[in-house]
DRENDO-1510 file (C-alpha; in Angstrom, 1 decimal, always signed):
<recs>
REC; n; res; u; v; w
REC; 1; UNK; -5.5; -27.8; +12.2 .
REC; 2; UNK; -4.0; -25.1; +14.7 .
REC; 3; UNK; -0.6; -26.4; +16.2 .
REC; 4; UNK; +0.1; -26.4; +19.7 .
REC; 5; UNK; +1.8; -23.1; +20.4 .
REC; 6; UNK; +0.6; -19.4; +20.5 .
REC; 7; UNK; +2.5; -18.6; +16.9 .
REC; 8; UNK; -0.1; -17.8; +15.0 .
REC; 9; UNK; +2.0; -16.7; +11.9 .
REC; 10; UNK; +5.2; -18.2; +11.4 .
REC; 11; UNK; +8.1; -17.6; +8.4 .
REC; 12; UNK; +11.1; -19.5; +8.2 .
REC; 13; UNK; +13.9; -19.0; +6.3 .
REC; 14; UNK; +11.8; -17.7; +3.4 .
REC; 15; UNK; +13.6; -16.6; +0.3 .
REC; 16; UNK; +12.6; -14.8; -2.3 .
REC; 17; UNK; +13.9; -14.1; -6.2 .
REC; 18; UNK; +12.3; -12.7; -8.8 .
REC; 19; UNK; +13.5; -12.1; -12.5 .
REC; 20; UNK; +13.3; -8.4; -13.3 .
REC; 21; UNK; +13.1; -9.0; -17.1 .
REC; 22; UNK; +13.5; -11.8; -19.6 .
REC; 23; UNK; +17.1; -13.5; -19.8 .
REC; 24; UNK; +18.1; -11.2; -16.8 .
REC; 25; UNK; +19.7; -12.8; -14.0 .
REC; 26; UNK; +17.4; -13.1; -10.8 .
REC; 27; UNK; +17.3; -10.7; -7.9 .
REC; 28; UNK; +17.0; -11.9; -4.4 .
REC; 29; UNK; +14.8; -9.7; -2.6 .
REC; 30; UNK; +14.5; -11.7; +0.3 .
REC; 31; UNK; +17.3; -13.0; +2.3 .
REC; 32; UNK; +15.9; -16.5; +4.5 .
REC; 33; UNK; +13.5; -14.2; +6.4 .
REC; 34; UNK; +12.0; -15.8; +9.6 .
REC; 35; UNK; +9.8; -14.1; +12.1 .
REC; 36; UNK; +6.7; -15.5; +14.0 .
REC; 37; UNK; +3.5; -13.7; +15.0 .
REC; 38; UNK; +2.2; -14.7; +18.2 .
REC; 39; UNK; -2.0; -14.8; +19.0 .
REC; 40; UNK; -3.5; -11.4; +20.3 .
REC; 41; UNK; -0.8; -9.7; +19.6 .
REC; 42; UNK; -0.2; -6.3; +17.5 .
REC; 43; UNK; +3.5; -7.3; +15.6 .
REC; 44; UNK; +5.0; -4.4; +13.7 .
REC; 45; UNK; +7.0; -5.3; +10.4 .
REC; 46; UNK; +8.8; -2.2; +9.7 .
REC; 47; UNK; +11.8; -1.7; +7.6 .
REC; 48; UNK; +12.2; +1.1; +4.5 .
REC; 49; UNK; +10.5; +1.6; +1.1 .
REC; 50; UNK; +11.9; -1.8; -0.9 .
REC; 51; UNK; +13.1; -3.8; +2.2 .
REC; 52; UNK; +10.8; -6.5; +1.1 .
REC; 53; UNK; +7.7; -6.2; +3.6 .
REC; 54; UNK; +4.9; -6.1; +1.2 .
REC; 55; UNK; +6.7; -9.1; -0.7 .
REC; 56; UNK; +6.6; -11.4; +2.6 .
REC; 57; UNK; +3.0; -10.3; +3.0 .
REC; 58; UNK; +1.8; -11.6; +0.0 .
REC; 59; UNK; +4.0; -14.6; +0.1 .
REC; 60; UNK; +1.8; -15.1; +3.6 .
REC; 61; UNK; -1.6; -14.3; +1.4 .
REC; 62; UNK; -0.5; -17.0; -1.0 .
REC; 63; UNK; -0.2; -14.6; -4.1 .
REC; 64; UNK; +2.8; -15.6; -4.8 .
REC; 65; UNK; +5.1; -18.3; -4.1 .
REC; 66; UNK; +8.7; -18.2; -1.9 .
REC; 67; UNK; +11.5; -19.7; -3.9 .
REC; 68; UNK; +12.5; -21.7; -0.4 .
REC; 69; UNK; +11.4; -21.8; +2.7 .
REC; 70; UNK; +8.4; -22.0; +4.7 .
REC; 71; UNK; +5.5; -20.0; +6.2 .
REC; 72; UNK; +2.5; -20.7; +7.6 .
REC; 73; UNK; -1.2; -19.2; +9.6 .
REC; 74; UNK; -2.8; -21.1; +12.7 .
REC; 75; UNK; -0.4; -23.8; +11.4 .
REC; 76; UNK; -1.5; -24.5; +8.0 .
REC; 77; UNK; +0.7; -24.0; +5.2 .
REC; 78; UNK; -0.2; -20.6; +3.3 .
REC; 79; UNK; +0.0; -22.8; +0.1 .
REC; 80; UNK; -3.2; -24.4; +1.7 .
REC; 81; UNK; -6.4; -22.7; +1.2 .
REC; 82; UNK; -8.6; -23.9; +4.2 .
REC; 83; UNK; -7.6; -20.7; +6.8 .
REC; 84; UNK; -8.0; -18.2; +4.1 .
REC; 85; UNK; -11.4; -17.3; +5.9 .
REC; 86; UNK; -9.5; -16.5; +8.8 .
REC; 87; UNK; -7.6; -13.8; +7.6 .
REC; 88; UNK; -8.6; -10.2; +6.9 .
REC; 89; UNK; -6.4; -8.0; +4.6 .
REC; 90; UNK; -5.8; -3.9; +4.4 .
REC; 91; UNK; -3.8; -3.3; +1.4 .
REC; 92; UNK; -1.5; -0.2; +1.1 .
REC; 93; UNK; -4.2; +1.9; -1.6 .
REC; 94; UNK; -6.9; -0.4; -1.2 .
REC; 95; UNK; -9.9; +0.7; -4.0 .
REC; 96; UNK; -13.5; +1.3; -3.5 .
REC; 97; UNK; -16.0; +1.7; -5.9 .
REC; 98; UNK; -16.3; +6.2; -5.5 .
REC; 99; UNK; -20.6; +5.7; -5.8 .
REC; 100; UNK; -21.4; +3.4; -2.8 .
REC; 101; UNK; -21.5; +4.2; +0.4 .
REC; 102; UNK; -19.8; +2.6; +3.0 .
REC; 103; UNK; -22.8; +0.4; +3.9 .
REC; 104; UNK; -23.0; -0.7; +0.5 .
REC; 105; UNK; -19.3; -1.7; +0.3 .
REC; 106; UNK; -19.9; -3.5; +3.2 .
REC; 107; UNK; -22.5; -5.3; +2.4 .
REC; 108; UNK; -21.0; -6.0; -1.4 .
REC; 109; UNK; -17.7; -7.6; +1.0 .
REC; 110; UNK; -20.1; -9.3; +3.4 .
REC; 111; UNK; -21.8; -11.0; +0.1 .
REC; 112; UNK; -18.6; -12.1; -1.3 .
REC; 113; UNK; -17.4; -13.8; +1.6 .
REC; 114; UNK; -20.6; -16.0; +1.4 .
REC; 115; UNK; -22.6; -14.4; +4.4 .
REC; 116; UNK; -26.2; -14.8; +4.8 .
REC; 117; UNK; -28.2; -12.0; +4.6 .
REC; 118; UNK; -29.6; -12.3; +8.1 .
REC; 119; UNK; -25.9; -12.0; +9.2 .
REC; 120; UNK; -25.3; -9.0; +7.0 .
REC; 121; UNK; -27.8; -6.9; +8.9 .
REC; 122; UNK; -25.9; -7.8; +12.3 .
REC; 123; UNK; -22.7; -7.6; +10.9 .
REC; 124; UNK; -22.5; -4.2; +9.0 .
REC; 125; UNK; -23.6; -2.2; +11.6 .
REC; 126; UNK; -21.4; -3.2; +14.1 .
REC; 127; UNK; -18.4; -2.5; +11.9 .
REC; 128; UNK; -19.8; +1.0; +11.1 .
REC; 129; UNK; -19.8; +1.6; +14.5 .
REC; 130; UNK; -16.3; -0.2; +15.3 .
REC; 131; UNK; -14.5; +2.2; +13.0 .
REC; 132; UNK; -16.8; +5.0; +13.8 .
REC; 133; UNK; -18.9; +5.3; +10.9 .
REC; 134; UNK; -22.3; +5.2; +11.8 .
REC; 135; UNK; -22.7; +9.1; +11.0 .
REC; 136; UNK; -21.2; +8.8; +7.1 .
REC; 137; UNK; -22.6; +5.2; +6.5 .
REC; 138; UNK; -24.8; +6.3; +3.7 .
REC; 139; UNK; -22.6; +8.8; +2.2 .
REC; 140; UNK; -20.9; +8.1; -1.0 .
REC; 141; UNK; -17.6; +6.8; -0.7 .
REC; 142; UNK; -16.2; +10.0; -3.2 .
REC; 143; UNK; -17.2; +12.3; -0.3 .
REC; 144; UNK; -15.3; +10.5; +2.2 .
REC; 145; UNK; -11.4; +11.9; +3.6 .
REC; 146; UNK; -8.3; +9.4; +3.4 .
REC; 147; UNK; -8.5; +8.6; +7.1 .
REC; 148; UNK; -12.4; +7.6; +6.2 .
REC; 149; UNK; -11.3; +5.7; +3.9 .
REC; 150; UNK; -8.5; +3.5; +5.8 .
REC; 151; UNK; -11.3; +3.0; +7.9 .
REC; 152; UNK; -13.7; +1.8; +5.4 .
REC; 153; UNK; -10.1; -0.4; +4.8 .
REC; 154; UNK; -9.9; -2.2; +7.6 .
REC; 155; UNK; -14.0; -2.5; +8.0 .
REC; 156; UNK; -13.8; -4.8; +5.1 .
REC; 157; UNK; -10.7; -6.7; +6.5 .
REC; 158; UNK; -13.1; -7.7; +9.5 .
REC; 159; UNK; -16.4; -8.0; +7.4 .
REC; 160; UNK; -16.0; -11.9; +7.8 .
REC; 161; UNK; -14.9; -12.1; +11.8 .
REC; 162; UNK; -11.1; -13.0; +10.7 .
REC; 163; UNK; -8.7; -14.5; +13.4 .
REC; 164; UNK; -5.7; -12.9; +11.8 .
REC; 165; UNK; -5.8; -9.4; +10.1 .
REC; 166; UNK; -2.9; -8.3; +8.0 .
REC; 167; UNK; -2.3; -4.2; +7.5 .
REC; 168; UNK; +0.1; -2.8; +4.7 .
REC; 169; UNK; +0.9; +0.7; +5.5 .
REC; 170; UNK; -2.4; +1.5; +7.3 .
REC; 171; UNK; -1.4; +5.0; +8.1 .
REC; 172; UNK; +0.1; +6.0; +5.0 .
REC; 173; UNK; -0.6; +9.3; +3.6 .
REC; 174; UNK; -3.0; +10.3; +7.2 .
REC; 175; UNK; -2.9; +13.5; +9.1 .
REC; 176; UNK; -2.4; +13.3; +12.9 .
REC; 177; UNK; -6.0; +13.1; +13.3 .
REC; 178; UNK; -6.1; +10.0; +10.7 .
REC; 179; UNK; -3.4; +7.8; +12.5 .
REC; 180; UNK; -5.4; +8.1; +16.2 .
REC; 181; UNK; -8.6; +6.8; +14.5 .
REC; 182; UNK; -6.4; +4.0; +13.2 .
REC; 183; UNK; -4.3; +3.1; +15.8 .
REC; 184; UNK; -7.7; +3.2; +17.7 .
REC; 185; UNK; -9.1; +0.5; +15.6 .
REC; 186; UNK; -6.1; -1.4; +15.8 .
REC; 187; UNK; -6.0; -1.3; +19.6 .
REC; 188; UNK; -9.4; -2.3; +19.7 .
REC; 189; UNK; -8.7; -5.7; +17.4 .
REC; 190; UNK; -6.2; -6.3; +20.0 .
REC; 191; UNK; -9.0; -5.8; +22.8 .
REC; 192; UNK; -11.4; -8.4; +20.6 .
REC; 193; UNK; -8.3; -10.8; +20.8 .
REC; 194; UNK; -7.4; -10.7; +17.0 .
REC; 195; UNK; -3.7; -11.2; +16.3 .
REC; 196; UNK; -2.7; -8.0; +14.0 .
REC; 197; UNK; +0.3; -8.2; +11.5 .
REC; 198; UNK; +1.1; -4.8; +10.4 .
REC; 199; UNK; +3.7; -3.5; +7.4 .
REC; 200; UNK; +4.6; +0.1; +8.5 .
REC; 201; UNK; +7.8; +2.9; +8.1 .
REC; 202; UNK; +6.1; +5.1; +10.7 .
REC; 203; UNK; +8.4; +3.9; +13.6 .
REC; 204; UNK; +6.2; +6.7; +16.2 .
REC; 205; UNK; +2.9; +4.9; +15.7 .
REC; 206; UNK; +4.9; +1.1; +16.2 .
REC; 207; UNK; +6.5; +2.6; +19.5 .
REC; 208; UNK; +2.8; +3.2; +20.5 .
REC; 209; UNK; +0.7; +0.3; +19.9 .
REC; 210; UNK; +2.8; -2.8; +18.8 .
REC; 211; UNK; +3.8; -5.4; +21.2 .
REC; 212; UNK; +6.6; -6.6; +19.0 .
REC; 213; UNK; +8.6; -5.7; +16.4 .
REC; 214; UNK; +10.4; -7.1; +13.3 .
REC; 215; UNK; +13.0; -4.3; +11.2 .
REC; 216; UNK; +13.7; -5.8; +7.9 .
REC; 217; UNK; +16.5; -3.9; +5.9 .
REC; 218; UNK; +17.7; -5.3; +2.5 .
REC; 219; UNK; +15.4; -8.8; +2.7 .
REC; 220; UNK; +17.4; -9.6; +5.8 .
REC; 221; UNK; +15.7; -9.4; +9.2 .
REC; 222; UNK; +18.0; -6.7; +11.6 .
REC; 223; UNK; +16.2; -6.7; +14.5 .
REC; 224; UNK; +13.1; -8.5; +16.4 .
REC; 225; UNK; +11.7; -8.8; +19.9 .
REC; 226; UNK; +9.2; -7.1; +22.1 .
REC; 227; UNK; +9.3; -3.3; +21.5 .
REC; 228; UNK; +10.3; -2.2; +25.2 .
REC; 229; UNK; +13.3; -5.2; +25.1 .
REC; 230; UNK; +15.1; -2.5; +22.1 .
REC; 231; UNK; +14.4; +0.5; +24.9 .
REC; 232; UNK; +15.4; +0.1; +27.5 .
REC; 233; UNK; +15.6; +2.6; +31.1 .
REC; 234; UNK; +19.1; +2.1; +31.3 .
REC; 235; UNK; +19.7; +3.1; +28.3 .
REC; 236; UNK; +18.6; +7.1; +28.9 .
REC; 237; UNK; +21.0; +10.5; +28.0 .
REC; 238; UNK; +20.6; +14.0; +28.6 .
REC; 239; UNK; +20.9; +16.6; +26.7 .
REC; 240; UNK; +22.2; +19.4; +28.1 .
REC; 241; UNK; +22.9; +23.2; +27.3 .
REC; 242; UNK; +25.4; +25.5; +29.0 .
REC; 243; UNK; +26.2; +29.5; +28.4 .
REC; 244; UNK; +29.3; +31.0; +29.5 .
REC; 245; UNK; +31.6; +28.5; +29.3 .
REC; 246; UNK; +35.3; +28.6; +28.7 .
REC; 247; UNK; +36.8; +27.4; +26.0 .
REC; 248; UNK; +39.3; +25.4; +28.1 .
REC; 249; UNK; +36.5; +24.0; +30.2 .
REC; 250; UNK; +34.8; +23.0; +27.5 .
REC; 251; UNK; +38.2; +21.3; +26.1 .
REC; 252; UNK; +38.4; +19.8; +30.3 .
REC; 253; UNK; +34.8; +18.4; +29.9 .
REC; 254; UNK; +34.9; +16.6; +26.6 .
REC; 255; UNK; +38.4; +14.7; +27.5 .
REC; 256; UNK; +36.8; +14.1; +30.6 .
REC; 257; UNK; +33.5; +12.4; +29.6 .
REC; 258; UNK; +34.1; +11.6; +25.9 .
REC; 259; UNK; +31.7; +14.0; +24.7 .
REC; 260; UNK; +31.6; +16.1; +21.6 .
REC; 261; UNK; +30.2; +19.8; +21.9 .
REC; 262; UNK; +28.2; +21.2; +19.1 .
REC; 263; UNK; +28.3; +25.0; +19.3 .
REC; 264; UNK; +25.1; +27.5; +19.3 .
REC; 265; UNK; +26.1; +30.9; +19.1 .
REC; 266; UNK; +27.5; +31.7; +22.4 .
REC; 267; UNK; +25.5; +28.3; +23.3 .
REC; 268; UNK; +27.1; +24.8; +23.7 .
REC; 269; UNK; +24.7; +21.8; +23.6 .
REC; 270; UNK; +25.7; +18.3; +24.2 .
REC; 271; UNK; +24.5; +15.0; +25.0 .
REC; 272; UNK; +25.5; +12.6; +28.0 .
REC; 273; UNK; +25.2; +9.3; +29.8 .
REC; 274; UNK; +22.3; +10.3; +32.9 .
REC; 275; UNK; +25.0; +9.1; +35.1 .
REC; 276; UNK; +27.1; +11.7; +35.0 .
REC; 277; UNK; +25.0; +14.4; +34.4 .
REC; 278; UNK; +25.5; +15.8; +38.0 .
REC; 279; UNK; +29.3; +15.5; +37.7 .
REC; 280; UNK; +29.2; +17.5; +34.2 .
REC; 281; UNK; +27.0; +20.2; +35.8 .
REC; 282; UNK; +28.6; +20.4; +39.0 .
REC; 283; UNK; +32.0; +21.2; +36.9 .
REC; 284; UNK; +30.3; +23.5; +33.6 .
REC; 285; UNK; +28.8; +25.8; +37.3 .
REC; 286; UNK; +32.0; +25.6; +39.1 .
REC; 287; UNK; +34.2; +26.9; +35.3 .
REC; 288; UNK; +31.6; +30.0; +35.5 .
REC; 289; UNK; +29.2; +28.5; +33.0 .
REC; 290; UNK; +25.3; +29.3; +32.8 .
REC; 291; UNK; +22.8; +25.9; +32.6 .
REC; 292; UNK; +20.0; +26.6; +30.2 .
REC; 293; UNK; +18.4; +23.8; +29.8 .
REC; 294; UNK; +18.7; +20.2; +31.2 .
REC; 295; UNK; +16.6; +17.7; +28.9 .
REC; 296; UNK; +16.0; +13.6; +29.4 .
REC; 297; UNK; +16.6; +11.7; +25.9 .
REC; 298; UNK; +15.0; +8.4; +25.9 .
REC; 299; UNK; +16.6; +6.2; +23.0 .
REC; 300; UNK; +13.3; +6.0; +20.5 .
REC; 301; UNK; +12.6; +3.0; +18.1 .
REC; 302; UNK; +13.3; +5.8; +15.6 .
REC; 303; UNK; +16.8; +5.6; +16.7 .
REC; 304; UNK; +17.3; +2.1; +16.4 .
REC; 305; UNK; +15.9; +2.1; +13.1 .
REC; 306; UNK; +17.9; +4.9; +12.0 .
REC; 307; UNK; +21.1; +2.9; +13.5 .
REC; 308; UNK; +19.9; -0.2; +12.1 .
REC; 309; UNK; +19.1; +0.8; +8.3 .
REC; 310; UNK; +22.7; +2.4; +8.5 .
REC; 311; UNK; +24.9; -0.2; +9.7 .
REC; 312; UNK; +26.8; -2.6; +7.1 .
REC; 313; UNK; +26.0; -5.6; +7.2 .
REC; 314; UNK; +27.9; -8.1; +9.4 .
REC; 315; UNK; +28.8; -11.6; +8.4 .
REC; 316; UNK; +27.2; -14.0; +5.6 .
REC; 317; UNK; +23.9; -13.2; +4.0 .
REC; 318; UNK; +21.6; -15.6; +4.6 .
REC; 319; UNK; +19.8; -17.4; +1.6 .
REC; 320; UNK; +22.1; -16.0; -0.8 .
REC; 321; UNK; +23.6; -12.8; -2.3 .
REC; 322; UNK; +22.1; -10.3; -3.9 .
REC; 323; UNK; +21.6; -12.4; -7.2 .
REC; 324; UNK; +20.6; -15.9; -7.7 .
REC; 325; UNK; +21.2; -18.1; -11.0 .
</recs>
């Protein structure tokens, strides 16, 4: 039964330990995570290699258990097994047999899920054409590129019609080319009003197509909230290059607007609050200096991760330290 709210996926306070090797001490991996997934929406879980995003996702696929806590799909516990036909899955290095073709794959998903044959021949077809396909459907899966092969990825993860699809590192390892045919799908599940958990380090591609956002660092959830709420207008600099400039205007402008010059050959480059961009140049022109450039920096999810994964950890840790008896 579906509770009363939008939250499709919900974790709470999930913790996770796991005993490295026998009469070793355990080692908490996950820190009383909680994050909730909300229908139709793309959510991006994004954190390092090792901050414990393919651990929650298989805690929410029920392979294995959390040592506390609580999560659940479309409100059903994910111990529970009666809205596993809801959800489609896109592991990181998914395998497919190298001698079928993509139809055939298909069609060997379609069978396992328990779909009837007449279904099949509906079915298949329009996901060959979803992920564009249709041209290498009957090619052997051997002949097929990496970025094909995603795609075959998340053709199966929607073989059965899921509600909820859940993507680990769906554009790792693709060329330029390979991420737009992904984050094309992707967009398009959103379009079809699936709700799209995705596991990801590449921050460019969240900034892009994600609605929300979850950085987990450590086990322990950093950050979370709708993408543009961590990028804010306000928060804009500009970088800025002068020529020519004294060395005791240059002293005169960094006192002046806290700023710290980075030298380029007979070059300074420097970043400032947009505010007082007009100020700084108005005084670099005025102290004989040359303006070579004058460059917008918008503050990227990349930063915040950056600043994020960085940053020592404040207060308590919740669910435990690093080790658990």
């Amino acid at each position: 039964m579906v509770a009363d709210t939008d939250e499709v996926v919900r974790v709470e306070g999930v913790v996770k330990d796991f005993r490295p090797g026998f009469g070793l001490r355990r080692k908490r991996v996950l820190h009383g995570v909680t994050f909730s997934v909300h229908d139709g929406e793309i959510f991006g879980f994004v954190g390092p290699n090792g901050a414990g995003k393919t651990t929650t996702l298989k805690i929410l696929m029920g392979l294995i258990r959390p040592t506390a806590g609580r999560a659940s799909i479309l409100g059903c516990d994910v111990r529970e097994s009666e809205f596993r036909h809801q959800i489609g899955f896109l592991p990181e290095n998914p395998y497919f047999y190298p001698y079928l073709t993509a139809r055939e794959i298909l069609d060997f998903y379609a069978r396992l899920s328990g779909m009837p044959s007449a279904l099949r021949r509906r079915r298949i077809p329009e996901l060959l054409e979803r992920v564009n396909l249709v041209h290498a459907a009957d090619a052997r899966l051997k002949t097929y590129s990496k970025g094909m092969l995603q795609r075959v990825g998340v053709a199966q993860a929607l073989v059965h019609d899921p509600r909820v699809v859940f993507l680990d590192e769906p554009m790792s390892g693709l060329d330029p080319i390979g991420r737009k045919e992904i984050r094309d799908v992707i967009l398009d599940l959103r379009a079809a009003g699936k709700t799209v958990l995705m596991n990801t380090h590449i921050l460019h591609d969240v900034e892009m197509i994600c609605d929300r956002v979850a950085i987990i660092v450590g086990g322990r959830i950093r950050h979370q909230g709708p993408v543009d709420a961590f990028l804010p207008e306000a928060d804009v600099t500009t970088d800025v290059v002068l020529s020519q400039l004294p060395a005791d205007a240059a002293t005169r402008l960094e006192e002046r607007f806290g700023l710290e010059m980075r030298g380029l050959g007979d070059r300074v480059e420097l970043r400032i609050d947009d505010k007082h961009v007009g100020d700084l140049l108005g005084l670099a022109l005025g102290a004989g200096a040359r303006v070579v450039s004058v460059t917008p920096h918008r503050r990227s999810l990349e930063d915040l991760f950056l600043s994020t994964v960085r940053a020592p950890e404040v207060g308590p840790a919740s669910g435990g330290g690093e080790e658990a008896a």
